[in-house]
mmCIF file of the N, C-alpha and C atoms, coordinates in Angstrom:
data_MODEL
# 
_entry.id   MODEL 
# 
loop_
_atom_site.group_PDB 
_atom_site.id 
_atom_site.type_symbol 
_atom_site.label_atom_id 
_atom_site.label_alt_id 
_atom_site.label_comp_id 
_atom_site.label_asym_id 
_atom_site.label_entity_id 
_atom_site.label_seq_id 
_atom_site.pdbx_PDB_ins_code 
_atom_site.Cartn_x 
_atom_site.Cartn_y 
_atom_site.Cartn_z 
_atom_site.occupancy 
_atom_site.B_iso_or_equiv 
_atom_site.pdbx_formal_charge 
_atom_site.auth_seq_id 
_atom_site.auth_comp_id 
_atom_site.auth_asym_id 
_atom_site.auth_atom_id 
_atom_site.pdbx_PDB_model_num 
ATOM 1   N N  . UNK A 1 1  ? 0.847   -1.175 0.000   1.00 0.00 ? 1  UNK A N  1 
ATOM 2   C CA . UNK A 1 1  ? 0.000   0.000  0.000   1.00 0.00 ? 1  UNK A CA 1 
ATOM 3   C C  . UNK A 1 1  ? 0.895   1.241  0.000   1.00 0.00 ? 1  UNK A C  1 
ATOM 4   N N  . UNK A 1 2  ? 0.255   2.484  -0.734  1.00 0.00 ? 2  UNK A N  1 
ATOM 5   C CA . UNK A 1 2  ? 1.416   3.399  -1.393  1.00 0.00 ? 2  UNK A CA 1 
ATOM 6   C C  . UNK A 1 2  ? 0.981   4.482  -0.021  1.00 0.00 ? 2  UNK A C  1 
ATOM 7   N N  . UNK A 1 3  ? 1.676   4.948  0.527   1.00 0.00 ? 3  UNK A N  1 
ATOM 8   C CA . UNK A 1 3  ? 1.678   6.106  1.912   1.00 0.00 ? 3  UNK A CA 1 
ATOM 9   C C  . UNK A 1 3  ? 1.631   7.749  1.166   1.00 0.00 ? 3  UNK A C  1 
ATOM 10  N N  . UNK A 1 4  ? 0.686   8.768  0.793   1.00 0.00 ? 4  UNK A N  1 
ATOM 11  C CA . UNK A 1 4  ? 0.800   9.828  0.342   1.00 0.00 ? 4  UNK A CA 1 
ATOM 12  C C  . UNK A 1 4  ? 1.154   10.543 1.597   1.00 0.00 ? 4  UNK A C  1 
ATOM 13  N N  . UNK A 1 5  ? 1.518   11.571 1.573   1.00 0.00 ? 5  UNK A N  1 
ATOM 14  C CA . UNK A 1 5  ? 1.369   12.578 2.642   1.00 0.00 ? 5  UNK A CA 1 
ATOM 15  C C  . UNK A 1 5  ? 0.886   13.909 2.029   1.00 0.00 ? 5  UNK A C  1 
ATOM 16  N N  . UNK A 1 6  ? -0.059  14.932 2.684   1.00 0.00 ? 6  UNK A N  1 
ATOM 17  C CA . UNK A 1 6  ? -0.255  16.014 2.559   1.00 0.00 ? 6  UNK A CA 1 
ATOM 18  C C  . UNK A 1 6  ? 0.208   16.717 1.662   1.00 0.00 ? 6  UNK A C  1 
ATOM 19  N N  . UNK A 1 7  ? 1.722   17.091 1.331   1.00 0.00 ? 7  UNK A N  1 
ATOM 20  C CA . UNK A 1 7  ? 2.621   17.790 0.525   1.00 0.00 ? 7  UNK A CA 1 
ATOM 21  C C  . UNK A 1 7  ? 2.122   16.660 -0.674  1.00 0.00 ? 7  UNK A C  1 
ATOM 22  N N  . UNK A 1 8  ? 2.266   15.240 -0.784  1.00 0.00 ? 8  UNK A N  1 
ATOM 23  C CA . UNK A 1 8  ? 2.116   14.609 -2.386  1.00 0.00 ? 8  UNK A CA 1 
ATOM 24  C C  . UNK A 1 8  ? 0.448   15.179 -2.611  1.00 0.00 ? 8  UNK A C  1 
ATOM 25  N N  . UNK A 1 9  ? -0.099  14.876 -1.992  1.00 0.00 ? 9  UNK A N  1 
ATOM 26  C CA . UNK A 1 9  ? -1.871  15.127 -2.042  1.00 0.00 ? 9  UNK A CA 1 
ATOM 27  C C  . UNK A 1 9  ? -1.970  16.383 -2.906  1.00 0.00 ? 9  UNK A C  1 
ATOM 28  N N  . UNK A 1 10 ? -1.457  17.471 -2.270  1.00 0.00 ? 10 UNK A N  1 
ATOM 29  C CA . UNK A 1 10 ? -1.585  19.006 -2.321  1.00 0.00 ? 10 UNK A CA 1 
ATOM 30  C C  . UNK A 1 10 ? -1.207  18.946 -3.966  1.00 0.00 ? 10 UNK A C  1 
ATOM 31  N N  . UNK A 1 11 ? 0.169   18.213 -4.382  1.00 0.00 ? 11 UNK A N  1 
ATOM 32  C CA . UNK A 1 11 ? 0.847   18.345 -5.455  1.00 0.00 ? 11 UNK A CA 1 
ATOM 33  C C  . UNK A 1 11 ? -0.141  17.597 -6.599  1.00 0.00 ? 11 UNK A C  1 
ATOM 34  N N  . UNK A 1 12 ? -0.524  16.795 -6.099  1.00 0.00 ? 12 UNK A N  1 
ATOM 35  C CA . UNK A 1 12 ? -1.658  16.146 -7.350  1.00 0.00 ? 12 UNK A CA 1 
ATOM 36  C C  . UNK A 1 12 ? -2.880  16.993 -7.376  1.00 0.00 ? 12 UNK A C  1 
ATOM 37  N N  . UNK A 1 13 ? -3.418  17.462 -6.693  1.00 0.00 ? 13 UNK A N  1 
ATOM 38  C CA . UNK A 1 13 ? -4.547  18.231 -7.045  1.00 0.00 ? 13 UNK A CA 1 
ATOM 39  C C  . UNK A 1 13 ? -4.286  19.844 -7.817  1.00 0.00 ? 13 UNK A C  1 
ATOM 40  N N  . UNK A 1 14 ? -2.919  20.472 -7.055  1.00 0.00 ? 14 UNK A N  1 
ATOM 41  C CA . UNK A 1 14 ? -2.323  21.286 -7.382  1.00 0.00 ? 14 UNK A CA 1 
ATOM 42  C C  . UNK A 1 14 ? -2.246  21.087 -9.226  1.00 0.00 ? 14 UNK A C  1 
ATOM 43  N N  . UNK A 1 15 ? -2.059  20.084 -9.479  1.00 0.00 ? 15 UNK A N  1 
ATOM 44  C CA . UNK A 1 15 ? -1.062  19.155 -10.584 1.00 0.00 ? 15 UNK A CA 1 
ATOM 45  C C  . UNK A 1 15 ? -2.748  19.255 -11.590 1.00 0.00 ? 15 UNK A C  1 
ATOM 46  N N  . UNK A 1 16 ? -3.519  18.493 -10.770 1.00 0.00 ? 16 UNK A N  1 
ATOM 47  C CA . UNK A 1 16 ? -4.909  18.341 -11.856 1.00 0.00 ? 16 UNK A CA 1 
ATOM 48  C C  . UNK A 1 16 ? -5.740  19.623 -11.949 1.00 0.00 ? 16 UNK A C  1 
ATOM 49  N N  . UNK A 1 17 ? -5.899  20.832 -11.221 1.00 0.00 ? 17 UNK A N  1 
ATOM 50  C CA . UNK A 1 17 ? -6.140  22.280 -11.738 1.00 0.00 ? 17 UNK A CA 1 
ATOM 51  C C  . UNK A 1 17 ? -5.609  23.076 -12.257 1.00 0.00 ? 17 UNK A C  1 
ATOM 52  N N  . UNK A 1 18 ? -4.274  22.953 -12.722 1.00 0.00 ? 18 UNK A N  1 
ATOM 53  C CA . UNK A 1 18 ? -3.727  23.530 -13.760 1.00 0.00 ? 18 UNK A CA 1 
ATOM 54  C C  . UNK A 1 18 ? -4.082  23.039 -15.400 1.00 0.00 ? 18 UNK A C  1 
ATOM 55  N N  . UNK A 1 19 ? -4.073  21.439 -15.185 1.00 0.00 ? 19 UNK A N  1 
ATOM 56  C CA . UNK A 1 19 ? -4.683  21.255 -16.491 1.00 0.00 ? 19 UNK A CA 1 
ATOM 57  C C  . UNK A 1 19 ? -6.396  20.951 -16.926 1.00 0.00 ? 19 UNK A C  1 
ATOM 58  N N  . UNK A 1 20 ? -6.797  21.853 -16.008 1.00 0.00 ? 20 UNK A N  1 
ATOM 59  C CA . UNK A 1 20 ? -8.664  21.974 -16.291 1.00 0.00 ? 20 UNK A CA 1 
ATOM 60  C C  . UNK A 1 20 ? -8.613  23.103 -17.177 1.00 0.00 ? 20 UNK A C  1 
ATOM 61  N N  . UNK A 1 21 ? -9.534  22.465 -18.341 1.00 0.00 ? 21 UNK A N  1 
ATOM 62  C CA . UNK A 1 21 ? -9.970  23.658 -19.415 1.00 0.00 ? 21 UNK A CA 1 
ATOM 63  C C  . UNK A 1 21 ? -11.168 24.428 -18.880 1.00 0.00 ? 21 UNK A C  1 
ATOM 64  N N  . UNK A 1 22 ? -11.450 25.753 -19.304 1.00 0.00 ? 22 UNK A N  1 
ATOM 65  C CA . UNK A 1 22 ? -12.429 26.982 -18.653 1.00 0.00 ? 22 UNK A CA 1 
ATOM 66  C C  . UNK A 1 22 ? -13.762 25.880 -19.020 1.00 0.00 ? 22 UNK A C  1 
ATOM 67  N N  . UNK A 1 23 ? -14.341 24.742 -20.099 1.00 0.00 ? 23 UNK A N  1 
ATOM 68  C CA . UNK A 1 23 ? -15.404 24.294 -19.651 1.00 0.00 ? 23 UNK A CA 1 
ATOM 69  C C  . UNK A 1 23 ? -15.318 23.354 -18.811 1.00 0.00 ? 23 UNK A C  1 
ATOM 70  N N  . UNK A 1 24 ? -14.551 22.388 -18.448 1.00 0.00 ? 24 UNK A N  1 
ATOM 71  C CA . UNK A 1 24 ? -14.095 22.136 -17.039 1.00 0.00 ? 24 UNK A CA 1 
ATOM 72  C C  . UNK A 1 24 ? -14.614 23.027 -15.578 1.00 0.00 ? 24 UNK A C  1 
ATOM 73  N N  . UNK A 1 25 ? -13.669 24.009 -15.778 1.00 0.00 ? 25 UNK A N  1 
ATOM 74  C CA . UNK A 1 25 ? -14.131 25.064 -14.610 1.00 0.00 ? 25 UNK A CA 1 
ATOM 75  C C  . UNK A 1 25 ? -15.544 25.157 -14.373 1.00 0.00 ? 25 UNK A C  1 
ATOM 76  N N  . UNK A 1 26 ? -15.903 25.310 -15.223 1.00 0.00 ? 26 UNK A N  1 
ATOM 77  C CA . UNK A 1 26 ? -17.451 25.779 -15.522 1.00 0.00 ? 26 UNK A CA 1 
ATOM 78  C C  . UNK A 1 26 ? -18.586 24.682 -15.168 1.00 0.00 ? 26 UNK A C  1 
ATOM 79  N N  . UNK A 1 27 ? -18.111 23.299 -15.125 1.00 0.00 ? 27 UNK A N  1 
ATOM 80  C CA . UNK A 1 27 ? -18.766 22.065 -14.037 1.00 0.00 ? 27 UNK A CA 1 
ATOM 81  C C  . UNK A 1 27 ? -18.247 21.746 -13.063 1.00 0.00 ? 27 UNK A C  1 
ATOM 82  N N  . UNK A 1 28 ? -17.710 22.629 -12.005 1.00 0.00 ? 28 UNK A N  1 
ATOM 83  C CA . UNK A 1 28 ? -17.006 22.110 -11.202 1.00 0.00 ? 28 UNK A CA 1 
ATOM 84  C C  . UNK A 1 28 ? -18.556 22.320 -9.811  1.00 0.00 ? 28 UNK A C  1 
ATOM 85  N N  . UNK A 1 29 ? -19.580 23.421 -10.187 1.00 0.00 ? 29 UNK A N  1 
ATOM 86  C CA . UNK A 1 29 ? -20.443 23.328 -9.495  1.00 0.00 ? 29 UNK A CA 1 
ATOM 87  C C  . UNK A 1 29 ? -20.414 23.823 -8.290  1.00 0.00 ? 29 UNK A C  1 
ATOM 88  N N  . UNK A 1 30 ? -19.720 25.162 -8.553  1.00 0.00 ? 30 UNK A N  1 
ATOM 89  C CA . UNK A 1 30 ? -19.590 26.187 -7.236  1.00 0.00 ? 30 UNK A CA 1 
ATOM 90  C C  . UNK A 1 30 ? -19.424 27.666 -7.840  1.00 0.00 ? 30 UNK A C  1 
ATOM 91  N N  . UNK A 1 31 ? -19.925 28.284 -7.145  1.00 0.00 ? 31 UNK A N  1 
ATOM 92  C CA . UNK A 1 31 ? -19.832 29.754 -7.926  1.00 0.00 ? 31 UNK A CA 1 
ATOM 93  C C  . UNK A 1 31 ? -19.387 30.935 -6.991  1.00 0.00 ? 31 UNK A C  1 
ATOM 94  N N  . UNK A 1 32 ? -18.365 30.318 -6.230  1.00 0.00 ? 32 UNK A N  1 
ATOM 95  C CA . UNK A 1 32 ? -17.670 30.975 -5.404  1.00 0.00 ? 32 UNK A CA 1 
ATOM 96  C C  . UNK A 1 32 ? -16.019 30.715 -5.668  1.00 0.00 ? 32 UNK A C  1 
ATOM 97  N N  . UNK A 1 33 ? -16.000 30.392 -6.701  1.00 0.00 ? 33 UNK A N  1 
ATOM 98  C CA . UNK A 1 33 ? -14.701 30.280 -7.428  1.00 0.00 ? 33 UNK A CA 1 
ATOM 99  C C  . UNK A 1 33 ? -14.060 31.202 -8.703  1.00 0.00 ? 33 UNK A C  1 
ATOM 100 N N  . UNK A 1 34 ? -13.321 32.080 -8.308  1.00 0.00 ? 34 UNK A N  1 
ATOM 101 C CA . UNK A 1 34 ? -12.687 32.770 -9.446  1.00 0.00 ? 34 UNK A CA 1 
ATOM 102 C C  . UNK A 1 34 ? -11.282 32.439 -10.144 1.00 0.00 ? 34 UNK A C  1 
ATOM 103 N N  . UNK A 1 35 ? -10.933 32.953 -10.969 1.00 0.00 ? 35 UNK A N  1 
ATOM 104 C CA . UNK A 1 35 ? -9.490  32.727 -11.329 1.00 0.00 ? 35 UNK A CA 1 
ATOM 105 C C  . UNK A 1 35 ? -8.592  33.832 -11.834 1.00 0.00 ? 35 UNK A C  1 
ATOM 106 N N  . UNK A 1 36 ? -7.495  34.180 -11.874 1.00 0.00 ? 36 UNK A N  1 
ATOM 107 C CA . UNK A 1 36 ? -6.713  35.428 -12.517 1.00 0.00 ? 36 UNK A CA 1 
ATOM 108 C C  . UNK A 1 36 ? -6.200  35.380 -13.802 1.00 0.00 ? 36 UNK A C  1 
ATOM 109 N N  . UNK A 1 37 ? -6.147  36.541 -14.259 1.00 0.00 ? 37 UNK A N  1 
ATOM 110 C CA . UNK A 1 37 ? -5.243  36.281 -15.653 1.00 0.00 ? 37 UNK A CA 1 
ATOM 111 C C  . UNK A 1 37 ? -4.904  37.336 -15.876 1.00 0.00 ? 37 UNK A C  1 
ATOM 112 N N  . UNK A 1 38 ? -3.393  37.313 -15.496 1.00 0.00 ? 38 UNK A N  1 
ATOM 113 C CA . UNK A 1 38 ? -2.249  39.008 -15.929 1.00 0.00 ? 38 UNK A CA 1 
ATOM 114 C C  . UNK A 1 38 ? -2.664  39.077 -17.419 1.00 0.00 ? 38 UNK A C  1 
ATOM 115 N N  . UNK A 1 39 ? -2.232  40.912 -17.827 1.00 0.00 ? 39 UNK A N  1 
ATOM 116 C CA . UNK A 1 39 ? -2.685  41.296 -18.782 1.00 0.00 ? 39 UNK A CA 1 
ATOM 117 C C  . UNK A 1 39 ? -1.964  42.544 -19.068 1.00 0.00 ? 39 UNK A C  1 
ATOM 118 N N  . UNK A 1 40 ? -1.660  42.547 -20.468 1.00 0.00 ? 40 UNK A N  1 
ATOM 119 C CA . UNK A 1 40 ? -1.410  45.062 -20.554 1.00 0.00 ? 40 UNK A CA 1 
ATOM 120 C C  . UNK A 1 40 ? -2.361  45.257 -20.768 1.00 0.00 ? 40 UNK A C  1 
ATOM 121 N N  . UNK A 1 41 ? -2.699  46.065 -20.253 1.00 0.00 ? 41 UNK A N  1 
ATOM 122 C CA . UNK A 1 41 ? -3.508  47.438 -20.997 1.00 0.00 ? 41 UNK A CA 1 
ATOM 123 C C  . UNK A 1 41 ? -2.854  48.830 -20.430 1.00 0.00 ? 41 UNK A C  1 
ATOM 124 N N  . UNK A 1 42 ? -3.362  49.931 -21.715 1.00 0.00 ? 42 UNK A N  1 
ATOM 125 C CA . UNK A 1 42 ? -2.645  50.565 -22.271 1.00 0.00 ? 42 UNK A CA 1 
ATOM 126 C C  . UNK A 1 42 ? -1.392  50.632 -21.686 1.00 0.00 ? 42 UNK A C  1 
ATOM 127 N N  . UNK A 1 43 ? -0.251  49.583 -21.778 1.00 0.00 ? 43 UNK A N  1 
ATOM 128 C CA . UNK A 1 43 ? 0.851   49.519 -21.493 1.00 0.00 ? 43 UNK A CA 1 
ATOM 129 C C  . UNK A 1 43 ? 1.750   49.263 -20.061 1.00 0.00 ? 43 UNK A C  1 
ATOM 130 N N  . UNK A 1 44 ? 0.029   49.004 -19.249 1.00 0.00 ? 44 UNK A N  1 
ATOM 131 C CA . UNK A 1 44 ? 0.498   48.397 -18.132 1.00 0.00 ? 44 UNK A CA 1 
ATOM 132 C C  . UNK A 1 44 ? -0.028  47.610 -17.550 1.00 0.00 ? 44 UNK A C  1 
ATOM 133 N N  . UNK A 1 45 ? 0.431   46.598 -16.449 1.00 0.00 ? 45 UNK A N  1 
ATOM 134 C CA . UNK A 1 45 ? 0.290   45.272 -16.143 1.00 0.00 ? 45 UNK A CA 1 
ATOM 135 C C  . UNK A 1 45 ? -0.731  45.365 -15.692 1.00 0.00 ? 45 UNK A C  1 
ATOM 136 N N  . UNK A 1 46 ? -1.883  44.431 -15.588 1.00 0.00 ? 46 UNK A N  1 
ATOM 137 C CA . UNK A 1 46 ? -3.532  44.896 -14.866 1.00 0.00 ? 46 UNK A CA 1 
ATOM 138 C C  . UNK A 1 46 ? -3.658  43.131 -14.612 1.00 0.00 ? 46 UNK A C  1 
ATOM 139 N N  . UNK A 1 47 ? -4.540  42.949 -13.746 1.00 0.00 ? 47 UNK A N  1 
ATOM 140 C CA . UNK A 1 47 ? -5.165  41.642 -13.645 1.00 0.00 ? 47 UNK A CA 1 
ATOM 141 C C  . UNK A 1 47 ? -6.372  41.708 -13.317 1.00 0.00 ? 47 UNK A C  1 
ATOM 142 N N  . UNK A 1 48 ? -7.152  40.934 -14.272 1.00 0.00 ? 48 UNK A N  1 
ATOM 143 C CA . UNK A 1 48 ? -8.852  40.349 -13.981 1.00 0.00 ? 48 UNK A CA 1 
ATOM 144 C C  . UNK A 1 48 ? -9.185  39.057 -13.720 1.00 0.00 ? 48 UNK A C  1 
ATOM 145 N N  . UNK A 1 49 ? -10.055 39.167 -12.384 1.00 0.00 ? 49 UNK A N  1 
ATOM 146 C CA . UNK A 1 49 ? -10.580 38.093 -12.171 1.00 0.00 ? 49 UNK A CA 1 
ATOM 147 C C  . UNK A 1 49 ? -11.770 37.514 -12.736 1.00 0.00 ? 49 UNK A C  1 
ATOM 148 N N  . UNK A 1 50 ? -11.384 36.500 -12.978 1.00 0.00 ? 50 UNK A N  1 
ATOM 149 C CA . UNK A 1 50 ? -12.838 35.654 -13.813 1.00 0.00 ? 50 UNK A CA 1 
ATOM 150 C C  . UNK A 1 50 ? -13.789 34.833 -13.001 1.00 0.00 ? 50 UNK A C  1 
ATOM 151 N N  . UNK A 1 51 ? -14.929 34.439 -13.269 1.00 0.00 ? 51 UNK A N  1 
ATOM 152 C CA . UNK A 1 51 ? -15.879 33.901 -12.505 1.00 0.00 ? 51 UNK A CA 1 
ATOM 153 C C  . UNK A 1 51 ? -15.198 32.426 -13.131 1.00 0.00 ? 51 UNK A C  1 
ATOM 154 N N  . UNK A 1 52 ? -15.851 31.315 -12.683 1.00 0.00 ? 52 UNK A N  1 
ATOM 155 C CA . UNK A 1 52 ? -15.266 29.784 -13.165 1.00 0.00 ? 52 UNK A CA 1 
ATOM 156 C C  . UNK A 1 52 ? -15.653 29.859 -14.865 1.00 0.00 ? 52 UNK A C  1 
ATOM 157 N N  . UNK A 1 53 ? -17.336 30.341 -15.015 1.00 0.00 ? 53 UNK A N  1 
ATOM 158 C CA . UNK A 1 53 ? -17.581 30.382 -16.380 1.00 0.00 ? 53 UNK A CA 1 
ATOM 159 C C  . UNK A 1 53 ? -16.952 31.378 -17.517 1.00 0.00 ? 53 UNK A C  1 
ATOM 160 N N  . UNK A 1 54 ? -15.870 32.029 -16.600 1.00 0.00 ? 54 UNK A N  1 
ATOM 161 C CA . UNK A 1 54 ? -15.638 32.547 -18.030 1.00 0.00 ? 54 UNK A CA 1 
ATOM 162 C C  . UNK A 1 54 ? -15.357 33.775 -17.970 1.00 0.00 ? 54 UNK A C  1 
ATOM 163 N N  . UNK A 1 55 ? -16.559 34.333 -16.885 1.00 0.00 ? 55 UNK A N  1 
ATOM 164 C CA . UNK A 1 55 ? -16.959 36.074 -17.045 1.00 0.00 ? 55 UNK A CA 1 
ATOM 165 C C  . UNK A 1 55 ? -15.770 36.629 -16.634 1.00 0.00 ? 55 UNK A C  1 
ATOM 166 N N  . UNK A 1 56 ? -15.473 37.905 -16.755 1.00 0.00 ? 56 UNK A N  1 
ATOM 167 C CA . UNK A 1 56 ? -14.437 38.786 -16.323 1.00 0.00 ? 56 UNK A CA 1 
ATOM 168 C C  . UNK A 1 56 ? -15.459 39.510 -15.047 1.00 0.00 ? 56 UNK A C  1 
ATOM 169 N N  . UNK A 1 57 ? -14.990 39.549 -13.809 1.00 0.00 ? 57 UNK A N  1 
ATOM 170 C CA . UNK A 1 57 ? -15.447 40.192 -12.983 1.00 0.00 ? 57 UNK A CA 1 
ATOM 171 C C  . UNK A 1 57 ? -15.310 41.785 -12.464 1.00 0.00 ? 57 UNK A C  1 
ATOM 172 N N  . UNK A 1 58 ? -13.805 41.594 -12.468 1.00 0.00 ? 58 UNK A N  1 
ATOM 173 C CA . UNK A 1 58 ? -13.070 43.139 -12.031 1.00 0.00 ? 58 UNK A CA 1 
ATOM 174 C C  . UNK A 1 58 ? -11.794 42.779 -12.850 1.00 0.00 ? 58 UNK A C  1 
ATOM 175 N N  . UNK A 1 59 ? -11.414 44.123 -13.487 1.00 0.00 ? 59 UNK A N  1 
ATOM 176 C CA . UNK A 1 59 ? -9.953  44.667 -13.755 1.00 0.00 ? 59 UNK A CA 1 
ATOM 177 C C  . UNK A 1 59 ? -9.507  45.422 -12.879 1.00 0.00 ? 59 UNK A C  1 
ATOM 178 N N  . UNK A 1 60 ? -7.991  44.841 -12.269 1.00 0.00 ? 60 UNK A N  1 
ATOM 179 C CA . UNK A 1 60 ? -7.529  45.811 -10.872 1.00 0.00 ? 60 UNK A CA 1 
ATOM 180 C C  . UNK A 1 60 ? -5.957  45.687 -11.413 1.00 0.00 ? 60 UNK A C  1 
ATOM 181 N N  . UNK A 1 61 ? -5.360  46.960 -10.480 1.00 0.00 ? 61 UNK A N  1 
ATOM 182 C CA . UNK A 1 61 ? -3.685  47.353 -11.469 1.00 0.00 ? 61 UNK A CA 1 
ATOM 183 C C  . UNK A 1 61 ? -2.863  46.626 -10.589 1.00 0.00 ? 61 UNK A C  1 
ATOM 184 N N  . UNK A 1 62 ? -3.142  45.906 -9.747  1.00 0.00 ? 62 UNK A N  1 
ATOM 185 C CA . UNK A 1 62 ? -1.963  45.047 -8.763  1.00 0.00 ? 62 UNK A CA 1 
ATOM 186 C C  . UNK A 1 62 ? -2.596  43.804 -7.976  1.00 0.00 ? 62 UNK A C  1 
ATOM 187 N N  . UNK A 1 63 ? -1.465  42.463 -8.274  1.00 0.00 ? 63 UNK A N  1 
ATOM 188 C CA . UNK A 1 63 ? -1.837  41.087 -7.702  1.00 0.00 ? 63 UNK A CA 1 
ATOM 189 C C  . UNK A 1 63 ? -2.860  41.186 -5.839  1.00 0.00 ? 63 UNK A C  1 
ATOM 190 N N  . UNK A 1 64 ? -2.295  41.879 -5.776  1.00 0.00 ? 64 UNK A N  1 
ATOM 191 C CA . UNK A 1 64 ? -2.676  42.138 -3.900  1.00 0.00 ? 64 UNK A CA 1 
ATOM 192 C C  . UNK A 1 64 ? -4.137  42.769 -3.915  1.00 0.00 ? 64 UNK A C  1 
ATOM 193 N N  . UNK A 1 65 ? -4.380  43.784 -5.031  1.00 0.00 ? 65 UNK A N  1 
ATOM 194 C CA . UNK A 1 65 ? -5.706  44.115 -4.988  1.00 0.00 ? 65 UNK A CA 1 
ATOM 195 C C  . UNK A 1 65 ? -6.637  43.262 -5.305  1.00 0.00 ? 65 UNK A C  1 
ATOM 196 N N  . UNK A 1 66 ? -6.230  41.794 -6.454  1.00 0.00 ? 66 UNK A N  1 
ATOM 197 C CA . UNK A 1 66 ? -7.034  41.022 -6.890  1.00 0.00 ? 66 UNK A CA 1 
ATOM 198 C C  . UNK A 1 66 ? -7.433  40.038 -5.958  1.00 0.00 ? 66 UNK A C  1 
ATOM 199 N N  . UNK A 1 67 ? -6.351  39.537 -5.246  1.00 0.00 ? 67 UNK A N  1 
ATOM 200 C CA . UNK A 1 67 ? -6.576  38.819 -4.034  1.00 0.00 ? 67 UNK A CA 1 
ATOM 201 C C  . UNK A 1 67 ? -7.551  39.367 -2.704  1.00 0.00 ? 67 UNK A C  1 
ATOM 202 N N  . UNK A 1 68 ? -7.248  40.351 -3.025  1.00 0.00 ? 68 UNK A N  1 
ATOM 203 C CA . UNK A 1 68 ? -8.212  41.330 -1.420  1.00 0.00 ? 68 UNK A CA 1 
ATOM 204 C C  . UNK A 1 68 ? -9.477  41.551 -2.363  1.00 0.00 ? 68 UNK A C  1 
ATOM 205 N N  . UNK A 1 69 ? -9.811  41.492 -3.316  1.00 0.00 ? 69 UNK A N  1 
ATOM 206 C CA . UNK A 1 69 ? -11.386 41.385 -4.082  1.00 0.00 ? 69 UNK A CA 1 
ATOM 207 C C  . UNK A 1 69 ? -11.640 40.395 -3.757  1.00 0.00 ? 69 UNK A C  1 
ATOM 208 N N  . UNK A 1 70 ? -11.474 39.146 -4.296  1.00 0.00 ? 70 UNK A N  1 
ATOM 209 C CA . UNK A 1 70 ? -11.840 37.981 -4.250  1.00 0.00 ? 70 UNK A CA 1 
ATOM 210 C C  . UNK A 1 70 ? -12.354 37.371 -2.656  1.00 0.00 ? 70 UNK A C  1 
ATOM 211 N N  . UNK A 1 71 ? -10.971 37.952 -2.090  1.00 0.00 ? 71 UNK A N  1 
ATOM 212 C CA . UNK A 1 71 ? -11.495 37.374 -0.351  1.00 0.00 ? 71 UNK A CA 1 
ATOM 213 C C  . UNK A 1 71 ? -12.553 38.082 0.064   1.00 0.00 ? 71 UNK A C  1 
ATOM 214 N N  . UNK A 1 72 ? -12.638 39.341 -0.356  1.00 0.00 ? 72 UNK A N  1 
ATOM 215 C CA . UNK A 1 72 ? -13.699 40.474 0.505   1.00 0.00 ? 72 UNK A CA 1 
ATOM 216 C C  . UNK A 1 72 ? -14.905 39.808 -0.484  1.00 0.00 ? 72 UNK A C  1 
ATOM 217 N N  . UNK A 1 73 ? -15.227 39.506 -1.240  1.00 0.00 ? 73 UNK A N  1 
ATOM 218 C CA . UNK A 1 73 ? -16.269 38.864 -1.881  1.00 0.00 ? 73 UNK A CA 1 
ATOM 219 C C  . UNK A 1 73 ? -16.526 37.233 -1.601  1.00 0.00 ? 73 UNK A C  1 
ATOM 220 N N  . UNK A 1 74 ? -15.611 36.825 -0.713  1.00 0.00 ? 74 UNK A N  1 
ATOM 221 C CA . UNK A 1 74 ? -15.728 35.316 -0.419  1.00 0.00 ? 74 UNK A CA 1 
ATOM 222 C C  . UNK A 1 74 ? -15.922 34.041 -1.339  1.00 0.00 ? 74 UNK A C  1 
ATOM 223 N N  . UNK A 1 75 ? -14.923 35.041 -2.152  1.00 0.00 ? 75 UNK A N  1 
ATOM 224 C CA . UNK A 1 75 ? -14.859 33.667 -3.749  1.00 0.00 ? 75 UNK A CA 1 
ATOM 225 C C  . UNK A 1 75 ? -13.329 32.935 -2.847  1.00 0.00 ? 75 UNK A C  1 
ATOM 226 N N  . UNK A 1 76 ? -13.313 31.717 -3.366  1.00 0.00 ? 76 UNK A N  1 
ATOM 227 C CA . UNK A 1 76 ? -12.138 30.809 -4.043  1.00 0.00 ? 76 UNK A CA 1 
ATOM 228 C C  . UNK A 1 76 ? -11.312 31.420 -4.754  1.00 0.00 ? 76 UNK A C  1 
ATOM 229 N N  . UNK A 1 77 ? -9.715  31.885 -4.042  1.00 0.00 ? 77 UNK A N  1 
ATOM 230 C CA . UNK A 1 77 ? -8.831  32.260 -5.073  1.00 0.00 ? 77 UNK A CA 1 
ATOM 231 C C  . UNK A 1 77 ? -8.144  30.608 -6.098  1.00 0.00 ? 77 UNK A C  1 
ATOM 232 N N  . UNK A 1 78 ? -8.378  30.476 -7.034  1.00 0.00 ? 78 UNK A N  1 
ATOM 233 C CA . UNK A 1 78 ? -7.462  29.484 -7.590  1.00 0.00 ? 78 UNK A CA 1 
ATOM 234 C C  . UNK A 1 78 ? -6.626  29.339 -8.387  1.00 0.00 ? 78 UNK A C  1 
ATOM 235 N N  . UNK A 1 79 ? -4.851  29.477 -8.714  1.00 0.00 ? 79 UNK A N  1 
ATOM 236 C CA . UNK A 1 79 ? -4.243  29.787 -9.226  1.00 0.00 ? 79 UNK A CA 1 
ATOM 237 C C  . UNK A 1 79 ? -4.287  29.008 -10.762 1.00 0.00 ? 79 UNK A C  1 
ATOM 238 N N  . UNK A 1 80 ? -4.432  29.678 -12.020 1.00 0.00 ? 80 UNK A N  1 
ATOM 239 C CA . UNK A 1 80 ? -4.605  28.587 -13.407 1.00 0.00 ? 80 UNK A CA 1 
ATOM 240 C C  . UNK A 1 80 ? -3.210  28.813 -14.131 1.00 0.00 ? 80 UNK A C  1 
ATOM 241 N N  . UNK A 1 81 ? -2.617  28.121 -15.067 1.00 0.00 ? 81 UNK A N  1 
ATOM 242 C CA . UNK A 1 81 ? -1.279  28.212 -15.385 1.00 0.00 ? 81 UNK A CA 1 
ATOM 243 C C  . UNK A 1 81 ? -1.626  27.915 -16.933 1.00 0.00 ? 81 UNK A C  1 
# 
């Protein structure tokens, strides 16, 4: 019998949400889940958070603001790659 620990666990799930496609996301059957995606506009770095389906929620000019949206709204931050 194979012994995981916490850290392997973390790494496989870690491991299987990076390769979920946005209709994936979109049955996962919670709508307290967003995701990020860096971006330019007009020539500077911005990030928007997306709902699981897709939507763009907020455009904000720094990682720390996107994270403090998401929590103050009580979504799921989940990192996509």
């Amino acid at each position: 019998m194979t012994t995981y620990t916490i850290d392997d666990q973390a790494a496989v799930s870690t491991a299987a949400l990076r390769r979920m496609t946005s209709e994936q996301l979109r049955h996962l059957g919670t709508q307290r889940m967003v995701y990020l995606k860096a971006g330019m506009r007009d020539g500077e770095l911005s990030f928007v958070l997306f709902d699981a389906d897709g939507t763009p929620l907020v455009m904000v000019d720094s990682f720390e603001q996107a994270i403090e949206m998401a929590g103050a709204n009580g979504f799921q931050f989940v990192t996509v790659h």
